[in-house]
MILO-402683 format. One record per residue (C-alpha): x, y, z. Coordinates in steps of 0.25 Angstrom, whole numbers, plus 5000, padded with zeros to 4 digits. Example, Ala and Ser with C-alpha at 12.3 -4.5 7.8 and 13.67 -1.06 7.14 Angstrom:
<sites>
504949825031;505549965029;
</sites>
This chain:
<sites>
517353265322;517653245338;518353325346;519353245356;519653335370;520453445367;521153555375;521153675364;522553725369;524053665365;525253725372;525753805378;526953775370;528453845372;529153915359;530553885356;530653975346;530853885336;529453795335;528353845328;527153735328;526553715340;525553595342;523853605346;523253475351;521653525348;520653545336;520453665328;519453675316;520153805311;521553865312;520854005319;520553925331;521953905336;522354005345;523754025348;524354105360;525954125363;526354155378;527754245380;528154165392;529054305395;527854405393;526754315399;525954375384;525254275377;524954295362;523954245353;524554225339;523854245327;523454115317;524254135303;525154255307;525854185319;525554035319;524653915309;523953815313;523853675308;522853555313;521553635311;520353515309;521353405318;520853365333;522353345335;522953485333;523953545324;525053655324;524953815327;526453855317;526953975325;527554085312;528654115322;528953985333;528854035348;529954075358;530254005369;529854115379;528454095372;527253975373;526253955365;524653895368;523653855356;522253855361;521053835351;519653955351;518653895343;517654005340;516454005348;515353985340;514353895333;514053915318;513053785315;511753815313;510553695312;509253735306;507953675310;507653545302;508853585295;509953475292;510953435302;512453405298;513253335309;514453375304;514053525308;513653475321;514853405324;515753515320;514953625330;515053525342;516653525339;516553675339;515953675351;516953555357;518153655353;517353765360;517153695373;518553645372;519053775369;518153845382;518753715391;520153735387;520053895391;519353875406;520453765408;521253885409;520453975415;520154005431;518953935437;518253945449;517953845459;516353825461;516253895474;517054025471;515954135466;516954235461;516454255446;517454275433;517354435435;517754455451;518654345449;519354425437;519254555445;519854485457;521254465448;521154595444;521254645455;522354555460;523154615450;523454745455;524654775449;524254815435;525654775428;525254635434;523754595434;523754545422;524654435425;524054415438;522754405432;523354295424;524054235434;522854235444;521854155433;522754045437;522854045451;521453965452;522053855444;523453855448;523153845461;522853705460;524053655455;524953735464;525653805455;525453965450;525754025438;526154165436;526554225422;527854275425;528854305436;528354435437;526854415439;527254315451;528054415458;526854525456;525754425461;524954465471;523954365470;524454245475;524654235489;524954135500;523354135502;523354055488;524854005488;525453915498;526953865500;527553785489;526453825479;527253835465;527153975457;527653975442;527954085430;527454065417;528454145410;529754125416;529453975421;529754025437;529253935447;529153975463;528753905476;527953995484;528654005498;527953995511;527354125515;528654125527;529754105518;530954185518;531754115507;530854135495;531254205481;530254295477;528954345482;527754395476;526954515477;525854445485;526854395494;527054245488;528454215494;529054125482;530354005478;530954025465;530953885460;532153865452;532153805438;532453665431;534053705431;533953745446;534053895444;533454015448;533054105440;533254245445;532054285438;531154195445;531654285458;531054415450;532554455444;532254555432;532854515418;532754645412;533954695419;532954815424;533254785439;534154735450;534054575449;534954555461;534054515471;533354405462;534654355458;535154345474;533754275476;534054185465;535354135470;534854135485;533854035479;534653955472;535853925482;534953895494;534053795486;535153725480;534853765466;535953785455;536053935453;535254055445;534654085432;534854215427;533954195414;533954285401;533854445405;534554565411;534654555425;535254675432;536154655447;536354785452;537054725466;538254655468;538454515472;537054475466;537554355460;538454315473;537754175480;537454165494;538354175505;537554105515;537453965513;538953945509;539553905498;538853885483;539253775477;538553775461;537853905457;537353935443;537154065438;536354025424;536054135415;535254125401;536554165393;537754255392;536854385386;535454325389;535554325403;536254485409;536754525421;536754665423;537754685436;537554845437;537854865452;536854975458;538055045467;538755075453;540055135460;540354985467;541654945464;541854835454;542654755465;541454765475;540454745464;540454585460;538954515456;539354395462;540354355474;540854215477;541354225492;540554105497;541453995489;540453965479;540653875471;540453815456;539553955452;539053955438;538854085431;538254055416;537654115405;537554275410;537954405403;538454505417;538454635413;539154735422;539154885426;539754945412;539755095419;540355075432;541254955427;540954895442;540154765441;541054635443;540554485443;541354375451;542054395466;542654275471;543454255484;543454125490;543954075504;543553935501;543053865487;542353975478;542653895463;542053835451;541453965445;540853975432;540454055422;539754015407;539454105397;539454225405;539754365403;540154465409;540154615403;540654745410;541154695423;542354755430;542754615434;542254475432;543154395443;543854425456;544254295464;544854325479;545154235489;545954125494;545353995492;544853925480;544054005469;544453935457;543653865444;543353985437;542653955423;542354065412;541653985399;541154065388;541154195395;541354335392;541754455398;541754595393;542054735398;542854705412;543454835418;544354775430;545054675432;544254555427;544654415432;545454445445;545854325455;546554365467;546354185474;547554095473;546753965474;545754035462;546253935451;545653895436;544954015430;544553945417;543954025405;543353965394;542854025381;542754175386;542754305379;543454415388;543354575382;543454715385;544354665397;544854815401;545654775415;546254655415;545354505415;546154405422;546954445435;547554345443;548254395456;548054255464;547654115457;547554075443;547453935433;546654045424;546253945410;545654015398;545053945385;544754025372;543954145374;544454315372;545154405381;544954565376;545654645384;545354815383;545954945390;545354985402;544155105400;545255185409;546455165402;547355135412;546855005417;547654875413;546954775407;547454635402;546954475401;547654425413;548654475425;549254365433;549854405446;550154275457;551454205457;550854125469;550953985468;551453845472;552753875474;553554005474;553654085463;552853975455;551454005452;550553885445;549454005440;549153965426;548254055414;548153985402;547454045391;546953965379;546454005366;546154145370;546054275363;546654385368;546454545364;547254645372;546754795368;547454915372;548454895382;547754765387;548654655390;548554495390;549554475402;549654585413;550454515422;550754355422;551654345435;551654205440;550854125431;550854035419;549854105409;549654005396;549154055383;548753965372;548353985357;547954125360;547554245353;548454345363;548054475354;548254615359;547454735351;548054875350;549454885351;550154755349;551554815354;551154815369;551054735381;550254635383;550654525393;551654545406;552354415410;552854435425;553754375436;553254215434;552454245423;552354145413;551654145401;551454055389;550854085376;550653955367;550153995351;549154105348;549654245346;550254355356;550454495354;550954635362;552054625372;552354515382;553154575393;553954475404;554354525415;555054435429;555154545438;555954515452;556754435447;557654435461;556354335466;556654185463;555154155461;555254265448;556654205443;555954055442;554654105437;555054215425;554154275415;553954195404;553254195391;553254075383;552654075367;552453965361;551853965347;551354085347;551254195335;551854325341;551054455335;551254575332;551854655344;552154545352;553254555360;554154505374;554654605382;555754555393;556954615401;558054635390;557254585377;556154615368;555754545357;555054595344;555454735349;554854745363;555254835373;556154785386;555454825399;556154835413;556454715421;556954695435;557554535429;556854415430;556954315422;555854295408;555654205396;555254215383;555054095375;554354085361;554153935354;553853945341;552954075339;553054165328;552954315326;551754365318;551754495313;550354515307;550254405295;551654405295;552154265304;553754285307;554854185313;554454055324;554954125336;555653995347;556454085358;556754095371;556954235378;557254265391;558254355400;559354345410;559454405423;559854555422;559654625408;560254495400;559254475388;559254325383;558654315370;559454165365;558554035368;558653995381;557953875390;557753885405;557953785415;558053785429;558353675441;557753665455;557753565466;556553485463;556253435478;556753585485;555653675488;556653795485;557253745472;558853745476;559653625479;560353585489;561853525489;561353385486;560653405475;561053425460;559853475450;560153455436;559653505421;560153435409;560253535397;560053475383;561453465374;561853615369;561053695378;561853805384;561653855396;561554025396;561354035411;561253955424;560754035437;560453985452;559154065457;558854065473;558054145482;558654225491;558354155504;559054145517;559854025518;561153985521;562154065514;563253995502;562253895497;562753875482;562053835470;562653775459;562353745444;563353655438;563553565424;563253415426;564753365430;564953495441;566153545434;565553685429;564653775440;563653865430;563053935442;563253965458;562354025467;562754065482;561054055491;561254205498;560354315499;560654395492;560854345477;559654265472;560154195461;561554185454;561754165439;562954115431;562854125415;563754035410;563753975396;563653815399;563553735384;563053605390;563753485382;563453345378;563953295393;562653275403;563553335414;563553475404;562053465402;561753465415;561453575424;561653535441;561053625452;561453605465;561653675479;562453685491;562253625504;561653765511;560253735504;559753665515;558453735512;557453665503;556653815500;557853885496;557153925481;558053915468;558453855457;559353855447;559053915431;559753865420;559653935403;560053875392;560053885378;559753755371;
</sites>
């Protein structure tokens, strides 16, 4: 037979871990003659398998090939080469005068093809000489020895150095590893120049060398071969490339620095933080430069929440958790993306912290994609007085905080939006909001557990801004959706709602432990909503000051609309319990119960739909009968009251009766004798007077009104006197009715 021109080697070939057959273009007369080798392209080992215990072969006797079937397919961390070794020998023997079979003859000179074949596939990858260089094999051998002085590296520079010769013509080098680059003292700028192109086989790095000047570049190598981290085909750096140390062994913040230096000043997209442990022993190592301005789209990519660590164990281990963030946005970035990362914090001090915004200009659009983040003292703190808003959390978890976890101290910080996100072992609080809010929250958990001290108070969320639009009006919203809530020990779900709208709807509002307790604080302006799901525990409301006017308009209220009331679940307000709650000191105010269509379940036992209204006078008057609030302003005047000219009007429904009617106004200073009147449609019956002075703030007259069929009867006038001449004089007129 003929043989065609053949290159006795196929591959190499990358594992999936999943295929098993692997082509060879090239004729073999026997299986033997196969020789397969794997490459651990993390190692640097290659391996020659073993014919029948690791792999087959088919194709033996065809020009064109067959398959090597691998017993267990390849990884993708691993590459395989198929080479043919014919044996070297030659087993025809012609006698004198004897006969001649040209078959034989033919079958030796294929022999000899294959061996030749085999010989030139070999020196293809060898290292040559050129014809005028006289240093033999031996000096030439002894010559990379010596080179590699380091005896924990000759060997790879040995490898590395056979390649030199022939590399050298393509412009570019090939080292094993990150490792064996950074060790080389071989290359020079003797034999490199500026722009020449360096790679590593095992992580797939590529570096620019830098001219021998530079003062910019990322790495150098032990020769002195200043070098350019190149980044890769997702326009990332990836911190190993800068020599970072994925075992978690040592301090990586100075490669990570390096890494984002490089990528915000060569307008790259961000950094890779691939698989490993990687250990930041100083804060602010993930806080972008302040130099060049503002960054506007920064990715932090990791290889996966658990596949890629962070270890943020600070090396001062007595710095205060609130000087001791990994990263700090104070230069007004922008659109930052954190994916894909397990943080890990100090578990002993209990000190390590994560994010500190402040922002004197446009420091938004953060995000934060299956990221967790495990013994932190505190995740977020937002400062400042300019926009920090667009907050997203998407498959997230966080476990084990120790302080406060989420605090925003910014009024413009607006739309914290959670998606998905699993929150435990919460031990000091998780959301505290004592400036800005618009806080959304879809599906996920929220476990809450006592502090390690034991006196610490720890709860989901504490709302504390009744700063707004207008006065004594705040627009803040938390709505919750879906959620699943666990409250252990003396945890509780609100700590204090004063001056914002919390929503929750079709949630699991459980508490664990003792169910007879309380779990949620509704203060002066606080207004909360609960819509289907379960509640549990005590749910305290509580207007205090109710001398303010802002406090008076604004009063705690609880709303609970289909919603199944469990075992200890209780209100608590001045003057009246329900289910056998205890009453609790007031100094007045006024608070709302309403309940729409929710029933009490007592373990598997469902009880009576529940449809009330509850609520309380002035004073210590409790008023348990149903009872719909209404109340009337002047819709043009900035204060709310009107003047002589104008008549404001509520029309009651037929068979409502009126329980109480009371004009509210600030105690300004104004012209004394202004009178306010609350009258029936026709004038004939006054229900309330009040005299504007400054010392009374509101006047109430409770007078039973049955409001008849007549309009004039069902209709409620509010009108002024001429002494309000002034259009901020705040007031307005409240009217409750049954019906």
């Amino acid at each position: 037979m003929t043989i065609p021109a053949q290159t006795p080697r196929s591959g190499p070939y990358t594992g999936d871990g999943g295929t098993v057959a692997f082509a060879y273009g090239f004729l073999i007369d026997v299986d033997s003659e196969i020789v397969v080798q794997v490459l651990d392209t993390v190692s640097g080992v290659i391996t020659t398998k073993t014919l029948t215990t690791d792999y087959t072969v088919t194709g033996a006797g065809s020009t064109g090939g067959g398959d090597v079937t691998f017993v267990t397919a390849p990884t993708a961390t691993e590459q395989v080469a198929i080479l043919r070794d014919t044996v070297i020998d030659q087993g025809l023997d012609l006698q004198n005068r004897g006969s001649v079979v040209p078959q034989l003859l033919e079958d030796t000179y294929d022999e000899l093809t294959k061996m030749v074949q085999d010989l030139d596939e070999r020196v293809a990858r060898g290292v040559t000489l050129d014809a005028f260089d006289t240093t033999d094999g031996t000096q030439f051998a002894a010559d990379v020895t010596a080179a590699g002085a380091n005896g924990a590296i000759a060997a790879a520079a040995a490898e590395d150095a056979l390649q030199y010769a022939n590399q050298a013509l393509s412009g570019t080098y090939r080292f094993s590893s990150i490792t064996t680059l950074l060790a080389d003292n071989l290359l020079t700028y003797t034999e490199m120049s500026a722009g020449d192109v360096i790679e590593t086989r095992a992580d797939n790095f590529a570096y620019v060398v830098a001219a021998s000047g530079a003062t910019d570049h990322d790495v150098t190598t032990a020769a002195g071969l200043k070098l350019y981290v190149q980044p890769n085909s997702k326009r990332l750096f990836n911190i190993v490339a800068f020599g970072a140390d994925d075992t978690g062994a040592t301090d990586c913040t100075a490669e990570v620095q390096a890494a984002i230096l490089a990528a915000t000043s060569r307008s790259q997209k961000g950094i890779e933080l691939p698989a490993g442990t990687f250990l930041i022993e100083q804060a602010g190592a993930f806080t972008l430069p302040t130099a060049g301005g503002s960054v506007n789209g920064f990715v932090f990519e990791g290889a996966g929440l658990g596949v890629t660590v962070v270890n943020f164990i600070n090396s001062v281990g007595a710095t205060a958790y609130t000087a001791n963030y990994l990263a700090v946005n104070t230069d007004n970035d922008l659109r930052i993306m954190f994916r894909g990362i397990r943080f890990q914090g100090d578990g002993t001090n209990k000190n390590s912290s994560f994010y500190y915004m402040t922002s004197s200009g446009t420091a938004q659009s953060i995000r934060f994609e299956d990221v967790m983040w495990y013994e932190f003292a505190q995740i977020m703190q937002i400062e400042g007085a300019s926009n920090a808003s667009e907050l997203l959390f998407a498959n997230c978890k966080v476990s084990n905080t120790y302080e406060l976890a989420y605090v925003v101290n910014n009024s413009q910080s607006l739309n914290h939006v959670f998606i998905g996100c699993d929150i435990e072992s919460v031990r000091a609080g998780f959301f505290k909001f004592n400036a800005g809010g618009q806080l959304t929250v879809f599906g996920g958990s929220f476990i809450c557990s006592d502090h390690p001290d034991g006196v610490v108070t720890n709860y989901l969320i504490d709302v504390d801004d009744d700063t707004g639009s207008f006065v004594g009006l705040n627009t803040w919203q938390f709505n919750f959706y879906g959620i699943r809530t666990e409250m252990n020990g003396s945890s509780q779900l609100l700590y204090n709602v004063s001056g914002a709208r919390i929503m929750f709807d079709g949630c699991n509002l459980v508490i664990g432990g003792v169910t007879t307790r309380r779990v949620a604080y509704i203060g002066d302006k606080g207004r909360v909503h609960v819509r289907g799901g379960t509640v549990q525990g005590e749910w305290y409301l509580h207007a205090d000051n109710a001398s303010s006017w802002a406090e008076v308009w604004r009063p705690a209220y609880l709303m609970l609309e289909d919603a199944d009331l469990r075992t200890g679940f209780t209100f608590i307000i001045q003057g009246l319990t329900l289910f056998g709650g205890a009453d609790i000191a007031n100094k007045g105010g006024v608070g709302r119960v309403a309940l729409r269509n929710c029933r009490t379940v007592q373990a598997s036992l469902v009880g009576e739909v529940l449809d009330a209204d509850y609520g309380w006078e002035y004073g210590n008057t409790a008023q348990t009968a149903k009872k719909k609030v209404a109340t009337i302003r002047h819709p043009a005047r900035t204060g709310g009251l009107p003047e002589q000219t104008s008549a404001h009007t509520l029309i009651l429904p037929l068979g409502a009766v009126i329980t109480s009617v009371r004009v509210v106004h600030t105690a300004q200073a104004g012209v004394a004798g202004q009178v306010y009147t609350v009258k029936n449609g026709d004038g004939v019956v006054t229900h309330a007077t009040a005299t504007f002075d400054a010392t009374d703030n509101y006047n109430t007259k409770v007078d039973t009104w049955h409001v008849g069929s007549d309009l004039n009867e069902r209709t409620v006038v509010f009108t002024g006197d001429a002494g309000n001449i002034a259009t901020s004089y705040s007031g307005y007129c409240v009217v409750e009715y049954i019906g």
